[in-house]
C-alpha positions in Angstrom: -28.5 -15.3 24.2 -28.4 -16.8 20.4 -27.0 -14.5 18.6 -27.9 -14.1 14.7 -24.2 -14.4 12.4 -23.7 -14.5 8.9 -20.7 -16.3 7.8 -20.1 -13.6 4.6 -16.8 -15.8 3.3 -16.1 -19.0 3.6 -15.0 -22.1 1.7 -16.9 -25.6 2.2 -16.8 -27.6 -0.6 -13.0 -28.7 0.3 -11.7 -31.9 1.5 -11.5 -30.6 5.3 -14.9 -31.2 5.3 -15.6 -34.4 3.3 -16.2 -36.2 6.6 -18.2 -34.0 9.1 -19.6 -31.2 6.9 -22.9 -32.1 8.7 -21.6 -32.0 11.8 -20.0 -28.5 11.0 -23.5 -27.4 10.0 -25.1 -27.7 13.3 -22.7 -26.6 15.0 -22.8 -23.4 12.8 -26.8 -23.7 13.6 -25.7 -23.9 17.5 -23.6 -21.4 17.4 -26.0 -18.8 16.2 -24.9 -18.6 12.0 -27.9 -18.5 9.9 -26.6 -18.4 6.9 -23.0 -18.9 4.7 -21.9 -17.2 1.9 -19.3 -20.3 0.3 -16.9 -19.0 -2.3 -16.1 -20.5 -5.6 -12.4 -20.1 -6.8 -12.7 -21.9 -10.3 -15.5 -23.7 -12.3 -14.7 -26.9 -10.3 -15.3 -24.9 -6.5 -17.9 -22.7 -7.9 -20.2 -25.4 -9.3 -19.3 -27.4 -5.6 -20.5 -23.9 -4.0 -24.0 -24.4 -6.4 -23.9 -27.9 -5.6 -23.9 -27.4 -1.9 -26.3 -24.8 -1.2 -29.1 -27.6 -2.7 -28.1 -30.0 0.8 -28.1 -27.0 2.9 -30.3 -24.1 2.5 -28.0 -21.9 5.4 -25.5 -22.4 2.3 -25.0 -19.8 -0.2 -23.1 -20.0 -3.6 -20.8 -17.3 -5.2 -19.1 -18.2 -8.1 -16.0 -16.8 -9.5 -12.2 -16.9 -10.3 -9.3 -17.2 -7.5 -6.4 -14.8 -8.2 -4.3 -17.7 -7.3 -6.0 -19.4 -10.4 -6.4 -16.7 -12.7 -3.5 -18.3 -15.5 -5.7 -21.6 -15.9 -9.5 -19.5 -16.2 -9.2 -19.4 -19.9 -12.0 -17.7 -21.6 -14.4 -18.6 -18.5 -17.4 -18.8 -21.0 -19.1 -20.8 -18.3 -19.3 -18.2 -15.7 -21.3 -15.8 -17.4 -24.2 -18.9 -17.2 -23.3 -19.2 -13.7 -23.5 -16.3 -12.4 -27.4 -16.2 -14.2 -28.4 -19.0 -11.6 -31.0 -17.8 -9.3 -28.8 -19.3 -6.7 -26.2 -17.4 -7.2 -25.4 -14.0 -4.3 -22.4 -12.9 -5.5 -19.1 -12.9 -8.0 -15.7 -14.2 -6.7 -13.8 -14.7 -4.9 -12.0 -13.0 -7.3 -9.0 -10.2 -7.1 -5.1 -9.6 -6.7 -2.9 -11.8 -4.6 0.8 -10.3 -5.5 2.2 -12.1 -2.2 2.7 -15.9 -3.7 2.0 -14.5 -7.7 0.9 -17.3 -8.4 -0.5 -16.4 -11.5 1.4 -13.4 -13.6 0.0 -10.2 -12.8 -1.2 -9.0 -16.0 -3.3 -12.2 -16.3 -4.1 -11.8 -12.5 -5.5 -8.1 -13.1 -7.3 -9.4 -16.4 -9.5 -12.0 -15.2 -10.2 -9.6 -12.5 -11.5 -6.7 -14.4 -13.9 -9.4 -16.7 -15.5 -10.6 -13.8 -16.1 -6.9 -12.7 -17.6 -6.5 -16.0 -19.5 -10.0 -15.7 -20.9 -8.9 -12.4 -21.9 -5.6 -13.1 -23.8 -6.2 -16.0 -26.3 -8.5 -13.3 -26.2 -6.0 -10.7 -24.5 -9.0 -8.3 -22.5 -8.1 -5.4 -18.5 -8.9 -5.9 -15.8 -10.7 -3.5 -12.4 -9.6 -3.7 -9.2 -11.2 -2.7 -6.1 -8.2 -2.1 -3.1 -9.0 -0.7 -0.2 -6.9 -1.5 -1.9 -5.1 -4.4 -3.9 -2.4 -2.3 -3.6 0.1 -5.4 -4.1 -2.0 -7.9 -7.4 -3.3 -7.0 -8.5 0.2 -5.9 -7.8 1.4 -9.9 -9.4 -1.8 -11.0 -12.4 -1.2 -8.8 -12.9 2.8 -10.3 -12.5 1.7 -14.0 -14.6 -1.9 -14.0 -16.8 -1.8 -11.0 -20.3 -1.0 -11.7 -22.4 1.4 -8.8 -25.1 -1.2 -8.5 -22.8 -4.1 -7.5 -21.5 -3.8 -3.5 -18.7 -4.6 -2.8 -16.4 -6.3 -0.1 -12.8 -6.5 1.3 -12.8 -10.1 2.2 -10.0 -11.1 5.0 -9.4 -7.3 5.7 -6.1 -7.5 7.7 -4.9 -4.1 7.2 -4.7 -0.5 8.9 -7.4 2.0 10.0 -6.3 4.4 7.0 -6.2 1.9 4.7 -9.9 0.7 5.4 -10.9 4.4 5.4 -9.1 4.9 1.8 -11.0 1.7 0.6 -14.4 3.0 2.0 -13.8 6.9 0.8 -12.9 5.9 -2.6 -14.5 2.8 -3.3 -17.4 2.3 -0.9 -16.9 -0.8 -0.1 -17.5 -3.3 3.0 -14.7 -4.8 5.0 -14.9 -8.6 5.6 -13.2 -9.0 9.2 -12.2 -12.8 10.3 -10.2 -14.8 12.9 -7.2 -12.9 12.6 -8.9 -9.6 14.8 -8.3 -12.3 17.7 -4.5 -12.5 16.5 -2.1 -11.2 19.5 0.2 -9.3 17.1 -2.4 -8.3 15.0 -2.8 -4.6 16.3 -2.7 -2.4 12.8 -6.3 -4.5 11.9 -7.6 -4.4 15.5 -7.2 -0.6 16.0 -9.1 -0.3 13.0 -11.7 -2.6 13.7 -12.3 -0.4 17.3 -12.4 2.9 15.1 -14.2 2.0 11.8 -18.1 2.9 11.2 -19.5 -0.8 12.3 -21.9 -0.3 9.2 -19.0 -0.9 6.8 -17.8 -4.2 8.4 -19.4 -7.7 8.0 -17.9 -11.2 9.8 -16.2 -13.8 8.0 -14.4 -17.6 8.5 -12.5 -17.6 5.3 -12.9 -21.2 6.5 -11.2 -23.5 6.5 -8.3 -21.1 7.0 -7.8 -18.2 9.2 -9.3 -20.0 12.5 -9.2 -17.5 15.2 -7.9 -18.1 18.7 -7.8 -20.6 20.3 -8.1 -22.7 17.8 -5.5 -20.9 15.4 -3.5 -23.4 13.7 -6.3 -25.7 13.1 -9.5 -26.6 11.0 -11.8 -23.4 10.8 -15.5 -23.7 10.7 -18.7 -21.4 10.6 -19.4 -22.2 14.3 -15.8 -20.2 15.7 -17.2 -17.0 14.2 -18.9 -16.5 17.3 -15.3 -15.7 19.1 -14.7 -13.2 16.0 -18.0 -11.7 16.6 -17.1 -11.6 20.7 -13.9 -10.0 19.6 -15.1 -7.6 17.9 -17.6 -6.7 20.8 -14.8 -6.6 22.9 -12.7 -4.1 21.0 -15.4 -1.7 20.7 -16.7 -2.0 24.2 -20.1 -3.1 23.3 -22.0 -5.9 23.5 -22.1 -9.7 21.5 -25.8 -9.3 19.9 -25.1 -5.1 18.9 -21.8 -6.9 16.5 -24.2 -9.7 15.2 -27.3 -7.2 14.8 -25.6 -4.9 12.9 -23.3 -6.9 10.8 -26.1 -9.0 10.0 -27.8 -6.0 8.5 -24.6 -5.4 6.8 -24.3 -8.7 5.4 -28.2 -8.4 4.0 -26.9 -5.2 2.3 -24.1 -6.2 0.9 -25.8 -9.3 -0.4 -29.5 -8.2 -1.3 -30.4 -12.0 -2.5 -29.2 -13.1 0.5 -32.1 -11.0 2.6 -34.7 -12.9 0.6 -33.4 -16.7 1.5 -32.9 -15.5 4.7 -37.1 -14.9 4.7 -38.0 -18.0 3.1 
């Protein structure tokens, strides 16, 4: 059976893919992924997000500022006309990362809350980073968040009560990826068997975050199919119910996504 993904975060503009990116499409075609949500991290990524989803319509821009990046954004008085591109599904990836710090946290948590303003005032969808700043993003979320722009966890990695806190208080969507098929990873796999499967949508965070067996190495589009059979698994149903419904999710989270994916 061919089941029918949506890769909701993923990052294929880089260098991984400068030789076989065409390749990796099929495959992702093969392997059941209609479409690919490919996050921007700076103006440089995000306009190689725009740039890609003209080769290949399964490809789907978002355009926004990395955490990591957030001390070189500057005014980002481009992404205001970026985000304006019909083209455009989504803000971010954008967020708190206090793990490496690479950029200070003040400047981290101000670039965030402008792009929750940016994205609000178009209605658009936002993708947020959060490692290590669980709180912080949560009272970003209530202060700069509008209600008409969904939201999602991306690379959701943490407990069950932690995704329930996110979804009570902040309504979100949890992006789950290759680390559910992680051996030690037990915290985000009990939660992923107890969560409400309308809240969760699948992920590559490619090129990272490959799951098993091919941890370690290159990920791709076309391995979400063993995060999407792992998923299945921990919840004791079947392949084509996780792809169905997260899917759905997916076309929720991202409403200009549904109408590409009916062109």
């Amino acid at each position: 059976m061919t089941l029918a993904l949506v890769d909701t975060h993923a990052h294929l503009d880089g260098s991984e893919y400068q030789n076989d990116l065409e390749a990796a499409m099929q495959r992702a075609t093969e392997a059941g992924v209609r479409r690919m949500v490919s996050a921007g991290q700076d103006k440089a990524t995000s306009l190689a997000a725009l740039g890609l989803s003209t080769r290949f319509p399964q490809i789907a821009p978002a355009v926004g500022v990395h955490p990591h990046l957030a001390k070189d954004a500057g005014d980002m008085a481009w992404l205001g006309p970026m985000l304006d591109d019909p083209r455009v599904v989504a803000a971010g990836e954008m967020g708190l990362d206090y793990h490496y710090d690479f950029s200070p946290r003040d400047v981290q948590r101000e670039i965030f809350a402008t792009q929750l303003e940016l994205a609000g005032a178009r209605s658009l969808p936002v993708i947020i980073h959060c490692r290590e700043a669980i709180e912080d993003v949560m009272t970003l979320l209530r202060a700069h968040r509008k209600p008409a722009s969904p939201c999602v966890i991306h690379c959701f990695t943490e407990s069950y009560d932690i995704a329930k806190k996110f979804i009570d208080e902040c309504d979100v969507f949890l992006g789950i990826g290759g680390a559910v098929t992680f051996r030690k990873a037990t915290d985000l796999q009990d939660a992923v068997t107890r969560l409400p499967l309308d809240r969760l949508v699948l992920e590559t965070d490619c090129p990272y975050m490959a799951p098993v067996p091919y941890r370690g190495k290159r990920n791709e589009p076309a391995y979400m199919r063993l995060t999407c059979e792992a998923v299945a698994a921990l919840r004791a149903t079947t392949p084509d119910e996780v792809a169905t419904a997260t899917t759905a999710n997916a076309e929720k989270l991202f409403p200009k996504l549904t109408l590409r994916t009916r062109e």
